[in-house]
C-alpha positions in Angstrom: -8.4 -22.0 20.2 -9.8 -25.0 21.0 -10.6 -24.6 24.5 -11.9 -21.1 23.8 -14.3 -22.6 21.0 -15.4 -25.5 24.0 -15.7 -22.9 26.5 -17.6 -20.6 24.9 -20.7 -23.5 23.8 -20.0 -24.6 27.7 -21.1 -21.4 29.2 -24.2 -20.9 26.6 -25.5 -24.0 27.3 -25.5 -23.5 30.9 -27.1 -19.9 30.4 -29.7 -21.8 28.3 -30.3 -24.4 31.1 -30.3 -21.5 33.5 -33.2 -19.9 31.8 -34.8 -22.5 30.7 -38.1 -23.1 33.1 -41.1 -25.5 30.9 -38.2 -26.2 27.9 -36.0 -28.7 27.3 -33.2 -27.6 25.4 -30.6 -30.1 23.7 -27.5 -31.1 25.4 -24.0 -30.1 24.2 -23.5 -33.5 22.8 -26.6 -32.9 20.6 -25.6 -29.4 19.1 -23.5 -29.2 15.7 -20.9 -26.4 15.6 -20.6 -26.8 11.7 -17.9 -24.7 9.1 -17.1 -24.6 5.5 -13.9 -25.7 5.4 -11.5 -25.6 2.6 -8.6 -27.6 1.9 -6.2 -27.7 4.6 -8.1 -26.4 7.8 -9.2 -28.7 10.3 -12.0 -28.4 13.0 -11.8 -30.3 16.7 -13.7 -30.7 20.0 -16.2 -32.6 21.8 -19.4 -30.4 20.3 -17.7 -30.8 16.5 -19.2 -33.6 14.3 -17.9 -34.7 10.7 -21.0 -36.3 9.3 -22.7 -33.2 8.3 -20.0 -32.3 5.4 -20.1 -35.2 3.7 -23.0 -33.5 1.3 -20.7 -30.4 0.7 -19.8 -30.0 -2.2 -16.1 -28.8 -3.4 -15.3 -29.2 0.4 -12.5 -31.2 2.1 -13.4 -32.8 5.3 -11.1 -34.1 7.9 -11.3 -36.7 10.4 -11.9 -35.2 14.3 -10.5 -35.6 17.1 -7.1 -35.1 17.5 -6.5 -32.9 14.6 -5.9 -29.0 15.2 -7.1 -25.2 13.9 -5.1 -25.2 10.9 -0.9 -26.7 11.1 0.0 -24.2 13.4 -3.0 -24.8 16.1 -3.7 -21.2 16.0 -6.7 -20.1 13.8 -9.3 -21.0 11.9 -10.1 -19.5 8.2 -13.1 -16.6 8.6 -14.2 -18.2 5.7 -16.9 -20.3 6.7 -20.2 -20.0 8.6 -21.7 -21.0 11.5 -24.8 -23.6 12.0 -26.2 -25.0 15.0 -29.1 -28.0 15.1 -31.4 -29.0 17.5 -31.6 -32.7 17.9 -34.2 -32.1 20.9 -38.0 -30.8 20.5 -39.2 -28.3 22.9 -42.5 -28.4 24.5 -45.2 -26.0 23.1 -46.0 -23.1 25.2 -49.4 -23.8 27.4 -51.4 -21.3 25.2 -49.8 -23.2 22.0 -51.1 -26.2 23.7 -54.4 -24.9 24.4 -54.4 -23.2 20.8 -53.4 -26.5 18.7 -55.2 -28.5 21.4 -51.9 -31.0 21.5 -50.4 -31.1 25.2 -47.7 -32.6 23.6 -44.8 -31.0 22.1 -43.9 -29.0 18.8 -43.8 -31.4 16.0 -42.7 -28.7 13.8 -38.7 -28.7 13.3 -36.6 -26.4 15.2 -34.1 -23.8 14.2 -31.4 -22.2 16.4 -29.8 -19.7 15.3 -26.2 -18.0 16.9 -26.5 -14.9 19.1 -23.2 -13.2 18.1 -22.2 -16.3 15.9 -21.7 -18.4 19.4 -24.3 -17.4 22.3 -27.0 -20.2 22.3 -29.8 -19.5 24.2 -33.3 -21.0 24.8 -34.4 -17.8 23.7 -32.9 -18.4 20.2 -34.9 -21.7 19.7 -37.1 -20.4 16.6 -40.1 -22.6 15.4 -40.2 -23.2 11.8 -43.4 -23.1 9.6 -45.0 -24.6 6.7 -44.8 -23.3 3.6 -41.5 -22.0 2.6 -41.7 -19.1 -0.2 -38.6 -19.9 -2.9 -36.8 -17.1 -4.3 -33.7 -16.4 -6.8 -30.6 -14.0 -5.9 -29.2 -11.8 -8.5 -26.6 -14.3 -9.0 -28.7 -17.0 -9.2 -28.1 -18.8 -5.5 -31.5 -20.1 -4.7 -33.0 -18.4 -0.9 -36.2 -19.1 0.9 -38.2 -17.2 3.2 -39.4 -18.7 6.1 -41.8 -16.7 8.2 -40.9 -17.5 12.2 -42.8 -17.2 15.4 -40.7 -17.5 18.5 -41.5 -18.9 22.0 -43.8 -15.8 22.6 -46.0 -16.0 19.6 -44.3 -13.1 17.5 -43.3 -13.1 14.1 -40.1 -13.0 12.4 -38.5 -13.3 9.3 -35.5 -14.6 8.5 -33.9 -15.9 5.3 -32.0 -18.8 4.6 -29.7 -20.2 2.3 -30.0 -24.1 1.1 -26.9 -26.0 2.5 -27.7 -29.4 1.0 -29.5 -31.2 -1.6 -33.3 -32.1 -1.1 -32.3 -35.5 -1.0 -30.3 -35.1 2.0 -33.0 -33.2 3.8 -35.0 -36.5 3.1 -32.4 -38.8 4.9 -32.3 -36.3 7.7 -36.3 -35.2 8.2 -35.4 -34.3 12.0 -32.8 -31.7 11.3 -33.3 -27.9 10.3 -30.1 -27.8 7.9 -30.3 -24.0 6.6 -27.5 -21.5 6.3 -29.0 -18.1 8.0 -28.1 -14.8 5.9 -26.2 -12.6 8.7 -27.0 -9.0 7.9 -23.8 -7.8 6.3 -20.4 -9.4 5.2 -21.0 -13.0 6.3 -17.6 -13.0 6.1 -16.4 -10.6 7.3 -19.2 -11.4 10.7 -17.1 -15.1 10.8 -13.5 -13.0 10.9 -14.7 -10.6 13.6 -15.1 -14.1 16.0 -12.8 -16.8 13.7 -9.6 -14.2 14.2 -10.2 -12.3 17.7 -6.5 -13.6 19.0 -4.5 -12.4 15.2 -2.1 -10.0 15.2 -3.7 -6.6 12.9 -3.0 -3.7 11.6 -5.6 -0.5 11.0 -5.1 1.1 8.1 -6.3 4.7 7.1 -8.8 5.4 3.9 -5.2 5.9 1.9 -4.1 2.5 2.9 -7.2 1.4 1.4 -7.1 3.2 -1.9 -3.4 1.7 -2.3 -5.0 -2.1 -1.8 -8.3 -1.3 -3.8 -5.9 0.5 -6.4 -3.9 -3.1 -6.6 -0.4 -2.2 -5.2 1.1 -3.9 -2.8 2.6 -1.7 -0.6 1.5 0.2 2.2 3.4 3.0 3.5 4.0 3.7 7.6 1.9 7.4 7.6 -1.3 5.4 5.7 -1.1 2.5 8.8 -3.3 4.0 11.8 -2.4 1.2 14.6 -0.2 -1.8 14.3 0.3 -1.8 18.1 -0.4 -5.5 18.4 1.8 -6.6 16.0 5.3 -7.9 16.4 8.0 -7.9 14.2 7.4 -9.9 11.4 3.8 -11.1 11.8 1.8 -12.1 9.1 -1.2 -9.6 10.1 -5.1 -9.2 8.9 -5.5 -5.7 7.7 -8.5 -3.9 8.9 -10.2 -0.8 8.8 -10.8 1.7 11.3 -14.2 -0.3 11.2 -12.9 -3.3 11.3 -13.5 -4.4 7.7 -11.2 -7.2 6.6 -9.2 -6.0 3.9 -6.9 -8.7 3.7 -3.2 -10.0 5.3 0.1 -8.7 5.2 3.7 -8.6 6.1 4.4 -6.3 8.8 7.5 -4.0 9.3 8.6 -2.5 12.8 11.2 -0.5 11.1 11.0 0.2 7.4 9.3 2.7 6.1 7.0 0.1 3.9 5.0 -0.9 7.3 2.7 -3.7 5.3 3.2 -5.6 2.1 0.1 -7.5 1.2 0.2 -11.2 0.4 -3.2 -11.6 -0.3 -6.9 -10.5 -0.1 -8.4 -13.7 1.6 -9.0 -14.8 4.7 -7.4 -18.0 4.6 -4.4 -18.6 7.1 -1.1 -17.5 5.5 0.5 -20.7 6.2 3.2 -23.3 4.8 0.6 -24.5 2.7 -0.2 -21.3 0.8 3.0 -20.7 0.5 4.4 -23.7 -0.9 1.1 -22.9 -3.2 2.6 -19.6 -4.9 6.2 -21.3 -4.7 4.7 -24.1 -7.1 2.7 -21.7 -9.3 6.3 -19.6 -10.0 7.9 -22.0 -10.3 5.4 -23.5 -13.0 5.3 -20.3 -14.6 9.1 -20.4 -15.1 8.5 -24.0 -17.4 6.7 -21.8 -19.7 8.7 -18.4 -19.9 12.1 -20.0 -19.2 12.2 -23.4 -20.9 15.4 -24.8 -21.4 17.2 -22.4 -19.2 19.4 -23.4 -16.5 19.9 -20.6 -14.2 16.8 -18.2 -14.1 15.0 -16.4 -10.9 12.6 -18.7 -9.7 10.4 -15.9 -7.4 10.4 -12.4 -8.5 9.2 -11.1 -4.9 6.0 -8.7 -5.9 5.9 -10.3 -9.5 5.0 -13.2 -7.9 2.7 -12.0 -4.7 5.7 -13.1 -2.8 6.5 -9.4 -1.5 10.6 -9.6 -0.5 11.0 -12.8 -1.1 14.1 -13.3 -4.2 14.9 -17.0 -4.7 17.5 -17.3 -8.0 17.9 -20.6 -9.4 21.8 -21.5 -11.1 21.1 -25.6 -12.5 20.5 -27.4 -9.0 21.6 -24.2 -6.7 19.1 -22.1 -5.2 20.1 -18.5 -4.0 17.4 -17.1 -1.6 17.1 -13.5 -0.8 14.6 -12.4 2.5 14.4 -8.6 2.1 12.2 -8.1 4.7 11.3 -8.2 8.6 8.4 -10.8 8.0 10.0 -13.3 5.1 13.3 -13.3 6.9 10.9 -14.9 9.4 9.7 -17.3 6.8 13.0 -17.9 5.6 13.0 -21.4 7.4 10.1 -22.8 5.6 11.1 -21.2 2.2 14.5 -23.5 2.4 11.8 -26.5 3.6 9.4 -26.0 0.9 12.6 -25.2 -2.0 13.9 -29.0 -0.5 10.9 -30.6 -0.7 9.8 -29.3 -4.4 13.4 -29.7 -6.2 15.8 -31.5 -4.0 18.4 -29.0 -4.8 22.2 -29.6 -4.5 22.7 -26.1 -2.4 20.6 -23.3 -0.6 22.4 -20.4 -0.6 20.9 -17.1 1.2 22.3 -13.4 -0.4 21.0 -11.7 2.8 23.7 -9.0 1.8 21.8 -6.0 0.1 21.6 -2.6 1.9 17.6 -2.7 1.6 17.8 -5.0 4.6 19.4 -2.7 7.0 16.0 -0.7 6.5 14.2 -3.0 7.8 16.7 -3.6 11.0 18.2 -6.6 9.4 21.9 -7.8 9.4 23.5 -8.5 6.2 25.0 -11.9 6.1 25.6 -14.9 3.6 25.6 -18.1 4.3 24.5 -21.8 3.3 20.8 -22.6 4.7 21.1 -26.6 3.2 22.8 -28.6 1.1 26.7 -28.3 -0.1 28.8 -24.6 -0.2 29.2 -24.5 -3.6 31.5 -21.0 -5.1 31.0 -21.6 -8.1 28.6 -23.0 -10.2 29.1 -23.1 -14.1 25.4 -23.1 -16.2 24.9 -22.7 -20.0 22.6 -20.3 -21.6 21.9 -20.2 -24.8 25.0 -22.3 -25.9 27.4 -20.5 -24.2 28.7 -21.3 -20.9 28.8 -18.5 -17.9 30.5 -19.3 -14.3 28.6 -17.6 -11.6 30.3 -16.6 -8.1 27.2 -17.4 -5.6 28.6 -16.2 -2.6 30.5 -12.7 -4.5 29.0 -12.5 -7.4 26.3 -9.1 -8.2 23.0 -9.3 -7.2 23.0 -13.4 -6.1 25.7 -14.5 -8.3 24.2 -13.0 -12.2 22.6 -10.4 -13.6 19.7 -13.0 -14.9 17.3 -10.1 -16.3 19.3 -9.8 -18.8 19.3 -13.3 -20.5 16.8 -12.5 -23.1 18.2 -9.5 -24.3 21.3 -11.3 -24.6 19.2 -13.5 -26.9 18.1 -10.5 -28.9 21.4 -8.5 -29.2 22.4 -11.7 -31.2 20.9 -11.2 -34.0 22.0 -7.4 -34.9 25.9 -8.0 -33.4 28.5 -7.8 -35.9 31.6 -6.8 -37.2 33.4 -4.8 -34.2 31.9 -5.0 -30.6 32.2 -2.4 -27.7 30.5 -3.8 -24.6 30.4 -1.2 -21.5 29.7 -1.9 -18.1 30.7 -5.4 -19.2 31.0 -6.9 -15.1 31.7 -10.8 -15.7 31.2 -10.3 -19.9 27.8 -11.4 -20.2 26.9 -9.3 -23.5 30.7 -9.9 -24.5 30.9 -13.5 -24.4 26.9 -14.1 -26.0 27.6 -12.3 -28.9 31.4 -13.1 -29.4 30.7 -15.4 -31.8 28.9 -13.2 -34.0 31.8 -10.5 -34.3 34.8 -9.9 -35.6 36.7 -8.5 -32.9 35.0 -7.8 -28.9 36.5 -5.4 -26.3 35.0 -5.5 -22.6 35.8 -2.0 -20.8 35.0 -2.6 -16.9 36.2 -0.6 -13.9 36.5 -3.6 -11.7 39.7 -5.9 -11.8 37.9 -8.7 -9.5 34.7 -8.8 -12.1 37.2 -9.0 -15.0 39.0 -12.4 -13.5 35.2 -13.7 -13.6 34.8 -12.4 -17.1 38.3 -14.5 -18.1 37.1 -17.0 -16.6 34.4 -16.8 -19.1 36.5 -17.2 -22.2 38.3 -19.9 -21.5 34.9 -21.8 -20.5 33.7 -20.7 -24.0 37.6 -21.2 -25.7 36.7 -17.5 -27.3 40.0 -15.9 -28.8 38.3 -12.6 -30.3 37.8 -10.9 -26.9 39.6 -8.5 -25.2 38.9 -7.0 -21.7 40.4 -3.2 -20.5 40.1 -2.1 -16.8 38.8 1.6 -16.8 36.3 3.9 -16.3 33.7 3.7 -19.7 33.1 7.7 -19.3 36.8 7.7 -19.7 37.2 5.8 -22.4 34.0 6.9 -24.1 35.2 10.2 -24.6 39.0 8.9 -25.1 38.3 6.7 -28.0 36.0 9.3 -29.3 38.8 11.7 -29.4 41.0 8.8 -31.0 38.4 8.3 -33.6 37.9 4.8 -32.7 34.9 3.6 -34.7 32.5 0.5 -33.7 29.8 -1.3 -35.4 27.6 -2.5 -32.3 28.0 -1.1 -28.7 26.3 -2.3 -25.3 25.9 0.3 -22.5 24.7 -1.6 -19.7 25.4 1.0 -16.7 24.4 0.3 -12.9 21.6 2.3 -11.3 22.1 5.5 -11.6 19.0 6.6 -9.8 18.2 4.6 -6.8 16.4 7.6 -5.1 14.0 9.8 -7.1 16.0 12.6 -5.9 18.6 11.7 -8.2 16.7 11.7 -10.7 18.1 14.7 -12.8 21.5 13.8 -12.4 20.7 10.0 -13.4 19.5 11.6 -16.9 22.6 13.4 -17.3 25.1 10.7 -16.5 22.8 8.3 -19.3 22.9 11.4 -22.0 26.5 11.6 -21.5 26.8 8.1 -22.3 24.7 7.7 -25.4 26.3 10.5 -26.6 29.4 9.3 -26.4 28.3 5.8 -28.0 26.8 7.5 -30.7 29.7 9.0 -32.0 31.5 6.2 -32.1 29.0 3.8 -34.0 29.5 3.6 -37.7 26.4 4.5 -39.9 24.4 1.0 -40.0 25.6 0.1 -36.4 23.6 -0.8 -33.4 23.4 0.8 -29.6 22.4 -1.5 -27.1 21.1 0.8 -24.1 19.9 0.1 -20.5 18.5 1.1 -17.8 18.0 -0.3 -15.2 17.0 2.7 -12.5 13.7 2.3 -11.1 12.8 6.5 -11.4 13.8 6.3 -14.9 11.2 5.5 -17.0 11.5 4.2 -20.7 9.9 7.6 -22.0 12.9 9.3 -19.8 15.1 7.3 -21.6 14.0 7.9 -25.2 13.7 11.4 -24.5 17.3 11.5 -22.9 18.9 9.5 -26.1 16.7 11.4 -28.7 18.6 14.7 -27.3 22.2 13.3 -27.3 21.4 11.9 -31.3 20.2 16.0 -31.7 23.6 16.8 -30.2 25.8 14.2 -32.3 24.0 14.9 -35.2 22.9 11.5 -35.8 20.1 9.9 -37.2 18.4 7.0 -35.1 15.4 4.6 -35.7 14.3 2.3 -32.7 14.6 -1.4 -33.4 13.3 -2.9 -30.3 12.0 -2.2 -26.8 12.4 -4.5 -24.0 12.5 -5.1 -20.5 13.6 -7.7 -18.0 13.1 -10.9 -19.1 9.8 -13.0 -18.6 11.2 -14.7 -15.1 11.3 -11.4 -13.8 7.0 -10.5 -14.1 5.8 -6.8 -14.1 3.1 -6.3 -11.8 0.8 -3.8 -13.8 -0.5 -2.1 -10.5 3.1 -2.3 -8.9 5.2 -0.2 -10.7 8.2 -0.9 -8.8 8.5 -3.7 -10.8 8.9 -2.5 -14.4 12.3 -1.4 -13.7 14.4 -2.4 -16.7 14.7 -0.7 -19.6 16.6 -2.0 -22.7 16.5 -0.1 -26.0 18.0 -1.4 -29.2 18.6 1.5 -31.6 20.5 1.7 -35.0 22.4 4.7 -36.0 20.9 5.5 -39.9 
């Protein structure tokens, strides 16, 4: 980029010099390439010069010479704006001459503006006159108008935008040090020239009511030309006009082609995302103080599309669920050691999701020791997670505060469903008389055992079976309980399945139902995306109709606060959680 920026003031200049017959026009070494820089972009070359943003304010300036476009060398932000600055006079015209009667040269300063944002010519050279008109923006941003003549005695007017104090245009009387108004998007005008060599992606006028309406998400049929893009690539989404729209991760195989990381312009580099890493990860002092094993990036919840990173006390798990953070993947373990030292990385690359995107499934350690299991207490009870084996990356952590609140209502005798490694079971043994965990996996009830003798609980017992089963068994056996959990898997992870999902969770509140004394409490869940929570009441208000029970709703919740609901993603409200009590 470097060479390209050099080149390009190279050949103007020697077009200007070309042209150039009575004027003298400055040298390269005389003309100031200037941007606004933010933190973390550099600027380089022989034509760049640091002095003039020491006046900026809010503006981080770096040393040049050796330093590069950015860390990777690649790009500069679109950001900023361009200003060039004659340090040379030109002589007046022979008719000026004759006119002003001076056969000397133009003692007025000298503007030059940028013929595409780059081309300097000696046609470009702009004298400035006296008597600047001040006027106010809308927003308040003070403008002047300036009108021009230019080497042929024709007038022009162009606006300009103060740069600098007035005190610094006192230090530096030789210098024209405005900021001219491009017609249109300045910013856009700086990203057309700033990002010519970065990968892109068109999208269609549906792609851009998905961004403008806030999701994240844009599907393959709304993406009109991506044919630059590799695998992967952290692209600038444009329109078929070329309007920046923002950048995004891009898929070569999955059927969600982009998934937007954010609306600016700046680079998407280790720096930005270390940023969002540190702003979860602050986020979860707040929401999750005092836990020890909570998820630490939500993926969309935290504008970290795919990106799952779980923490268990000084354990990470890290999940990359698509092409372009499985490309990131490297720095994500870099930026995780740098921020919290952990003991382990571990990466849960196993879910099927990834083999839509072309992806292996694999697990393995990324840093650190291979740890199997890691024991963490949560709320005074302790729970040993499987990393490596375990559901989801070792826990079912969206569930922690509704553990919390199930505490208070559990008493008395305790049926928990769908009970995997006890989690509901153990957290509310010490509330009840008696506990019975029904799971149809033997390999998640050793986990759950394991469990209990962490804990030294003597009131629990576990039972391998199917909970349909044994719903309608111990109905039929007029077994009687005074709380039950139901805390099913998916049961709609398409929205085709949607009907039968209902179904199955009517079957299963009915069931429950029955078997609650009067006075007891259901604990329901959901926790299928395409059922919503107004699906859910309406499925358990028809199975109370049909065991003739009478039920008032206690509380509704959701995932707990580590796991954020985008409001505009609705993908990511997918947990329901219902606490009812049978009148």
């Amino acid at each position: 980029m470097t060479q390209a920026v050099d080149g390009r003031v190279d050949r103007a200049f020697a077009r200007a010099q070309a042209n150039a017959t009575n004027s003298v026009l400055a040298t390269p070494q005389n003309v100031r390439l200037e941007f606004v820089l933010t933190k973390d972009q550099y600027l380089t070359g022989p034509h760049l010069a640091s002095g003039m943003h020491q006046a900026l304010p809010n503006v981080v300036s770096f040393p040049l010479g050796e330093q590069q476009f950015g860390l990777t060398g690649q790009k500069l932000t679109g950001s900023g704006i361009v200003l060039a600055n004659l340090l040379r006079r030109r002589p007046a015209p022979p008719a000026e001459q004759a006119r002003r009667k001076d056969p000397g040269v133009v003692k007025d300063q000298q503007v030059a503006r940028l013929e595409d944002l780059w081309e300097v010519t000696e046609r470009a050279v702009l004298k400035r006159s006296r008597g600047a008109v001040e006027r106010h923006h809308a927003r308040g941003v003070a403008f002047r108008e300036r009108p021009l003549r230019d080497q042929f005695g024709r007038k022009r007017v162009v606006k300009f935008r103060e740069k600098h104090s007035p005190a610094f245009y006192d230090e530096m009387p030789r210098f024209a040090l405005w900021r001219l108004i491009f017609r249109g998007s300045i910013s856009r005008a700086c990203d057309r020239f700033l990002h010519v060599n970065s990968p892109s992606a068109t999208i269609t006028a549906r792609g851009i009511e998905r961004i403008t309406s806030g999701h994240l998400w844009i599907y393959r049929a709304d993406v009109a030309d991506a044919s630059g893009a590799a695998p992967g690539d952290v692209v600038r989404v444009l329109d078929r006009k070329k309007h920046f729209w923002g950048q995004a991760l891009y898929s070569s195989k999955s059927q969600i082609t982009l998934r937007m990381l954010t609306r600016e312009s700046r680079p998407f580099d280790r720096t930005f995302l270390a940023e969002r890493i540190r702003a979860a990860a602050a986020y979860r002092e707040r929401v999750a103080e005092g836990a020890h094993a909570y998820r630490l990036v939500a993926g969309e919840g935290d504008l970290l599309p795919s990106l799952i990173i779980d923490r268990y006390a000084q354990c990470f798990v890290v999940q990359t669920l698509s092409q372009g953070m499985d490309r990131l993947k490297p720095i994500v373990v870099e930026i995780l050691t740098e921020q919290f030292a952990p003991l382990s990385i571990l990466e849960r690359n196993d879910a099927a999701v990834r083999g839509l995107e072309g992806l292996p499934e694999q697990v393995g350690i990324l840093a650190g020791e291979d740890i199997g299991e890691v024991v963490v207490e949560e709320g005074g009870v302790k729970f040993a997670y499987d990393l490596r084996r375990g559901q989801k990356t070792g826990g079912f952590l969206d569930q922690r505060e509704n553990r919390a609140a199930a505490r208070q209502y559990a008493r008395g005798r305790l049926l928990d469903c769908f009970t995997y490694s006890g989690g509901f079971a153990i957290a509310l043994a010490d509330q009840c008389e008696s506990v019975l965990g029904v799971e149809a996996s033997g390999e998640a009830l050793k986990l759950a055992r394991r469990n209990q003798e962490l804990n030294n609980l003597t009131n629990i017992e576990w039972l391998e079976a199917n909970c349909f089963d044994f719903l309608k068994a111990a109905d039929q056996e007029g077994r009687r309980f005074d709380m039950v959990v139901l805390d099913p898997p998916a049961f709609a992870r398409q929205k085709s399945s949607r009907e039968s999902a209902l179904r199955g969770y009517k079957e299963l509140n009915l069931r429950a139902l029955k078997i609650l004394n009067p006075g007891g409490y259901l604990v329901t869940c959901s926790c299928s995306f395409h059922v919503s929570e107004a699906d859910l009441l309406e499925t358990i208000a028809s199975a109370a109709l049909d065991a003739h029970r009478a039920v008032a709703v206690v509380e509704r919740r959701t995932q707990s606060r580590d796991h954020p609901i985008l409001l505009t993603v609705p993908e990511t409200h997918y947990l329901k959680c219902l606490i009812l009590r049978v009148l």
